[in-house]
C-alpha positions as CSV (number, residue, x, y, z in Angstrom):
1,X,16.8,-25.5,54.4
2,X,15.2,-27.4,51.7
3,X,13.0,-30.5,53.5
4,X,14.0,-33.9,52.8
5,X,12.2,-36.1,50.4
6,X,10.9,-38.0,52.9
7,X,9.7,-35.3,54.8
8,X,8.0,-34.0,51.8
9,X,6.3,-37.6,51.5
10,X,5.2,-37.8,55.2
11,X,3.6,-34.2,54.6
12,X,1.9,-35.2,51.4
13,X,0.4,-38.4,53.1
14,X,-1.1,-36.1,56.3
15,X,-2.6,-33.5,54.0
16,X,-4.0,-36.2,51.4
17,X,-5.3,-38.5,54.2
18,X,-7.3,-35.0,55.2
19,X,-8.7,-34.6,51.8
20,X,-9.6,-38.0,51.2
21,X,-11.3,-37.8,55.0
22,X,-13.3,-34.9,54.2
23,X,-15.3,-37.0,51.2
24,X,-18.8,-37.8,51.6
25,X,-18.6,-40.8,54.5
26,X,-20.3,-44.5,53.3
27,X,-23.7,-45.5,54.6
28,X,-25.0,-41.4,54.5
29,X,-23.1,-40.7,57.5
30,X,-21.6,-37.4,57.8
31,X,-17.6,-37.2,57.9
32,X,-16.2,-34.8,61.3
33,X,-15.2,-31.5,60.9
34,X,-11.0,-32.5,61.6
35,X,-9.3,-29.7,64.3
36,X,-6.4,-28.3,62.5
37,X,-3.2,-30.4,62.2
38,X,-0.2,-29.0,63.7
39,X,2.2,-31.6,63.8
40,X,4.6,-30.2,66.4
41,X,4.8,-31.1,70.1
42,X,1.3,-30.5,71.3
43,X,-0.3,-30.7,68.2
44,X,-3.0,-33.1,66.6
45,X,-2.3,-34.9,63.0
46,X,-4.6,-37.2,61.3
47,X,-2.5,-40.4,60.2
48,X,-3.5,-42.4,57.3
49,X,-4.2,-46.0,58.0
50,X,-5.6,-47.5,54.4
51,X,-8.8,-49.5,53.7
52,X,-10.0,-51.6,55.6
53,X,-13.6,-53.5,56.0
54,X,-14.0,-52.7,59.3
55,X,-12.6,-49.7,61.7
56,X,-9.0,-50.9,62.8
57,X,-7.8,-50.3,66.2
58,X,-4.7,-47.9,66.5
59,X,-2.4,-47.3,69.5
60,X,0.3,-45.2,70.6
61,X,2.3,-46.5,73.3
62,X,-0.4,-49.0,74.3
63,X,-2.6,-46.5,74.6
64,X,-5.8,-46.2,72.3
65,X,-6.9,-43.5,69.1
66,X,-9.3,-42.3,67.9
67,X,-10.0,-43.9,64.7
68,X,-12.2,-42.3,62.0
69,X,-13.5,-42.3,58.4
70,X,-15.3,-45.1,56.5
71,X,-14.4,-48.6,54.8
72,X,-12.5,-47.1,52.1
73,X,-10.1,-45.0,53.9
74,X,-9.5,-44.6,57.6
75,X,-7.5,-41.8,59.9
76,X,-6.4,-42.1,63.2
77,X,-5.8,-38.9,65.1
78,X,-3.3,-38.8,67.6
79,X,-2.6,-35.8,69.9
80,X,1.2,-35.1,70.5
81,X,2.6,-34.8,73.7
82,X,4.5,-32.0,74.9
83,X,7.4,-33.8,75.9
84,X,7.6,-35.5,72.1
85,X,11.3,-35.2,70.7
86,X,11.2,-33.7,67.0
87,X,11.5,-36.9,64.3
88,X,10.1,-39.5,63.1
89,X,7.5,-41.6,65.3
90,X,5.2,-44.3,64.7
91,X,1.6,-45.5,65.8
92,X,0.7,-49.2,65.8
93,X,-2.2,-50.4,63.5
94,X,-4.4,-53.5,64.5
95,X,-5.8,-54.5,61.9
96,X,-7.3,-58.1,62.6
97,X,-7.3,-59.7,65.7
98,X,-4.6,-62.2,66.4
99,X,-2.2,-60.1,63.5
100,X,0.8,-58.9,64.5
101,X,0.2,-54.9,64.6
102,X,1.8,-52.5,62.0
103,X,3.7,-49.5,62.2
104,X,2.5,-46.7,60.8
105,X,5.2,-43.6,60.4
106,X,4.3,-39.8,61.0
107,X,6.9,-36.9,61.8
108,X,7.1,-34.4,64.5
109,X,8.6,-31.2,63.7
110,X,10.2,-29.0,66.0
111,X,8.5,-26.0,68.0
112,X,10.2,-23.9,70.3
113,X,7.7,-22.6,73.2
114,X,8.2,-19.1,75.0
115,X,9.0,-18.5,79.0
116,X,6.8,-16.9,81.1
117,X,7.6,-16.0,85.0
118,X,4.3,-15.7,87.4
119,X,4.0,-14.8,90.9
120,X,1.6,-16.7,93.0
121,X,1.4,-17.5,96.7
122,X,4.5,-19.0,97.8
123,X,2.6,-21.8,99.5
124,X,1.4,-23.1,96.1
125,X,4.8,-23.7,94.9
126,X,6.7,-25.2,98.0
127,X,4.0,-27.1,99.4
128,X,3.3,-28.1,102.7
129,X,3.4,-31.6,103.7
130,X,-0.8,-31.7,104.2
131,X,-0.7,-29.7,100.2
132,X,2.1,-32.0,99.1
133,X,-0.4,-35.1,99.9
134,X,-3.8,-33.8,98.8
135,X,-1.9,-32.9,95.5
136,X,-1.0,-36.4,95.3
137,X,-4.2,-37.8,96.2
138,X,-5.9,-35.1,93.5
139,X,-2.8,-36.4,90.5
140,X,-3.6,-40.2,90.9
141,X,-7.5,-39.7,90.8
142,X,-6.7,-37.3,87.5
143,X,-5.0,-39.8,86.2
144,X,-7.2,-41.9,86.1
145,X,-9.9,-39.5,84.3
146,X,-7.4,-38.7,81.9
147,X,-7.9,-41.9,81.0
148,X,-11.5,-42.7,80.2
149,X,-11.5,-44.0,76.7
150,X,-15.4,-44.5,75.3
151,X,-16.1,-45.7,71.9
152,X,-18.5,-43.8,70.9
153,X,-17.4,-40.8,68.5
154,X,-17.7,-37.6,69.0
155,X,-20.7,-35.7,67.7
156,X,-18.1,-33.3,66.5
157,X,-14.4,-32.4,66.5
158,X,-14.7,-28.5,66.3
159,X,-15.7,-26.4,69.1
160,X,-16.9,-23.6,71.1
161,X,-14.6,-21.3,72.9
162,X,-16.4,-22.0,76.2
163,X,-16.5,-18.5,78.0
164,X,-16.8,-14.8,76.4
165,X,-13.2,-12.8,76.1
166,X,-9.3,-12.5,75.1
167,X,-7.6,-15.4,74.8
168,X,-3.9,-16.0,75.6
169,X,-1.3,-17.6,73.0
170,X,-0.2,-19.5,76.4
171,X,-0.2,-23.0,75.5
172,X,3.2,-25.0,75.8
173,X,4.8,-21.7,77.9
174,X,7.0,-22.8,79.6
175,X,6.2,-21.7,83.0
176,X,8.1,-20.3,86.3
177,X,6.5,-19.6,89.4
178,X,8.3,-17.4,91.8
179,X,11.6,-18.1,90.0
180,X,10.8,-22.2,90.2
181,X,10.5,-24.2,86.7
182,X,7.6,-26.2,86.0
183,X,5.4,-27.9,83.7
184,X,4.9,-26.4,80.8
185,X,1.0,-24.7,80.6
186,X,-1.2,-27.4,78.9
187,X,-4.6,-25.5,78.1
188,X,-5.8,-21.8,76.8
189,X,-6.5,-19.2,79.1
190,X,-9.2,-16.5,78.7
191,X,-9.9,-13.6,80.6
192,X,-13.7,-13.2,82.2
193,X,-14.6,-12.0,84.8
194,X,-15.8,-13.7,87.9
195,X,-19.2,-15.1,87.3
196,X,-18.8,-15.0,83.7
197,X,-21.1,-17.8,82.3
198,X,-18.5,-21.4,81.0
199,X,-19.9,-23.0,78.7
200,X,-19.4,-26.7,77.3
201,X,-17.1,-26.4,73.8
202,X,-18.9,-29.5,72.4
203,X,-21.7,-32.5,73.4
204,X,-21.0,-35.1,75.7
205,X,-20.9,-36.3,78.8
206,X,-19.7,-34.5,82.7
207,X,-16.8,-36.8,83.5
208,X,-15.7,-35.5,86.6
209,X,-15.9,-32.2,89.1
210,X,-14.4,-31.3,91.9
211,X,-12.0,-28.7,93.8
212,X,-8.6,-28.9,93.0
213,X,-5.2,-27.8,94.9
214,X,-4.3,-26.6,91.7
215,X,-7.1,-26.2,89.4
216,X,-9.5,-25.1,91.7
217,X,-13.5,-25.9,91.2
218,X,-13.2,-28.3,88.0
219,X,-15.3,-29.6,85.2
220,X,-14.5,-32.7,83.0
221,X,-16.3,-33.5,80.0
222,X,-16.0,-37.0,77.6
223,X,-16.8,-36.2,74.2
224,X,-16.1,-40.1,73.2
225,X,-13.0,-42.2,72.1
226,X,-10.5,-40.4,74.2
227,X,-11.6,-36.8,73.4
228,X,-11.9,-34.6,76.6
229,X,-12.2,-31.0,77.9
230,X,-10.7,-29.8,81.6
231,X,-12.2,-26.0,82.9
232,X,-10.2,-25.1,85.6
233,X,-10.8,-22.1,88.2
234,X,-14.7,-22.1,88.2
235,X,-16.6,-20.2,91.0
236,X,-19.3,-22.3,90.5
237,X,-20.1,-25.8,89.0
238,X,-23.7,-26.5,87.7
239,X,-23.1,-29.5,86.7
240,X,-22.6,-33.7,88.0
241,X,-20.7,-36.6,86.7
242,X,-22.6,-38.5,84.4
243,X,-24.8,-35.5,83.4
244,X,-25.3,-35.4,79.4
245,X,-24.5,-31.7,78.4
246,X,-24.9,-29.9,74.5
247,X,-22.8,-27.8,73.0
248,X,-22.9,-24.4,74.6
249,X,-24.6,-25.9,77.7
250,X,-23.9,-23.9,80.9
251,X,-21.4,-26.1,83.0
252,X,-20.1,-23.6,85.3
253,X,-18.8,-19.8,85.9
254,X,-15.5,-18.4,85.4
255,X,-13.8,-17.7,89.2
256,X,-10.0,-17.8,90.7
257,X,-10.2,-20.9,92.8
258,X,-7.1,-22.8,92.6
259,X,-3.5,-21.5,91.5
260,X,-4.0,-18.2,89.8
261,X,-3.0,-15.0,89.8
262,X,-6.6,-13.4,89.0
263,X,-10.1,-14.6,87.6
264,X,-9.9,-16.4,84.1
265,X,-11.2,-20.0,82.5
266,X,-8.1,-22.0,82.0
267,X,-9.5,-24.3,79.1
268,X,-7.3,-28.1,78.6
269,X,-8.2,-30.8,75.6
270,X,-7.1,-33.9,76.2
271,X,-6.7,-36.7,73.3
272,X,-5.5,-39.8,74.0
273,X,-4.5,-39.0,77.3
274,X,-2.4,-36.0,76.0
275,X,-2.9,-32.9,76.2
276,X,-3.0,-30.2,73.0
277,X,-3.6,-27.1,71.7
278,X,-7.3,-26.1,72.5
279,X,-7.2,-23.2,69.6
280,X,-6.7,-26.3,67.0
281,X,-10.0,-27.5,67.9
282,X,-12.0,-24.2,67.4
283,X,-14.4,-23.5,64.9
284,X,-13.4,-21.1,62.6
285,X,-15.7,-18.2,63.9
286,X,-13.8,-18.8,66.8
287,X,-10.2,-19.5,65.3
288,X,-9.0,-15.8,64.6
289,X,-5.9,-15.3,67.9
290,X,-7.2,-13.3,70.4
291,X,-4.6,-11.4,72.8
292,X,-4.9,-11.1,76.1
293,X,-3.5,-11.8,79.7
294,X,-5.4,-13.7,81.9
């Protein structure tokens, strides 16, 4: 099917507002290293917001983005949910205060996500009343740490695939556990074994840790204005909240605490308060697909 014109348009405005982007940044600052766009459910696109004197605020459904680039041309990156119905959406620009805010348009195209059936203990899917209320204890705090929104940028937008191994293509399955639907899988596995070192995929700062019903022994890390990583299933966490950690800092070991069915890192990225595709973030000595099975 040949694509609209409009579609064509939208396209040529994403990939030019990249170009333009990756142009020497005013004042000697150095422009980020974008992830990959993928403009599907679950993907990140950089939208172009136009000139401007000073960085204009950008929302999507009252909820802040990152915002980057220089006086002559600014992007606002927007991760897309999961649950986003192909077609055409919008962010909301702010450009002064006290104006009403713009639309901005950007399109999601479609992407059908595979199936995959797991068995696990059967206690981890119908959950006892005591499990039922520690996991709803657990959600509302990790709600809450999904979302921390810092201005500060990040130090960079590419990073490190955080443990040694084969990586699965498991992002956005859709997931059944002992013949029950749920949520679809919102990180990257990678197969280590136990004790394997976990390292941090990029600078910034140890949001949160703790054991999980689900995740098991857990690290969070802010990399700035509403950037963040989740490694799930640690055997052991080295570090605390409030920590400042490098790239490829040790933060942990790979274990099977939590729901699993065997030792692996499960690997989330979080932008504004959505989670994407990790492999769209990774540097390209680190972007070629790996298989494996966790």
């Amino acid at each position: 099917m040949v694509p609209s014109s409009r579609s064509l348009r939208q396209r040529l405005r994403q990939a030019l507002g990249t170009l333009l982007f990756c142009l020497p940044a005013w004042a000697g600052a150095q422009p980020l290293e974008l992830p990959r766009q993928s403009g599907v459910p679950g993907g990140v696109v950089a939208v172009p917001l136009g000139a401007a004197p000073v960085r204009p605020q950008a929302h999507l459904n009252n909820v802040p983005l990152m915002v980057l680039g220089d006086p002559s041309h600014w992007i606002a990156l927007v991760g897309i949910p999961l649950s986003a119905k192909p077609g055409p959406a919008a962010i909301h620009l702010r450009r002064t205060t006290g104006q009403p805010d713009v639309a901005v348009p950007y399109t999601i195209e479609a992407k059908q996500y595979a199936e995959q059936h797991l068995k696990v203990p059967q206690r981890t899917v119908d959950l006892s009343k005591e499990d039922l209320a520690r996991y709803e204890r657990e959600r509302a705090h990790q709600v809450q740490v999904v979302s921390t929104f810092t201005p500060d940028l990040p130090s960079g937008l590419r990073m490190l695939q955080p443990t040694p191994g084969p990586r699965s293509s498991s992002f956005g399955l859709r997931r059944v556990f002992n013949g029950q639907p749920r949520n679809p899988h919102s990180g990257m596995d990678i197969a280590a074994e136990t004790g394997t070192p976990v390292l941090a995929p990029a600078a910034g700062r140890v949001l949160d840790t703790g054991d999980y019903f689900f995740n098991g022994h857990t690290v969070w890390i802010d990399h700035g204005s509403g950037l963040l990583t989740m490694l799930c299933h640690l055997s052991a966490i080295d570090v605390k909240p409030g920590e400042t950690v490098a790239a490829g800092q040790r933060v942990g070991s790979v274990g099977a605490t939590g729901r699993v069915t065997g030792a692996h890192l499960h690997w989330s990225v979080s932008l504004n308060r959505t989670m994407v595709d990790p492999e769209l973030f990774l540097r390209d000595d680190d972007a070629a697909p790996k298989a494996g099975k966790p």
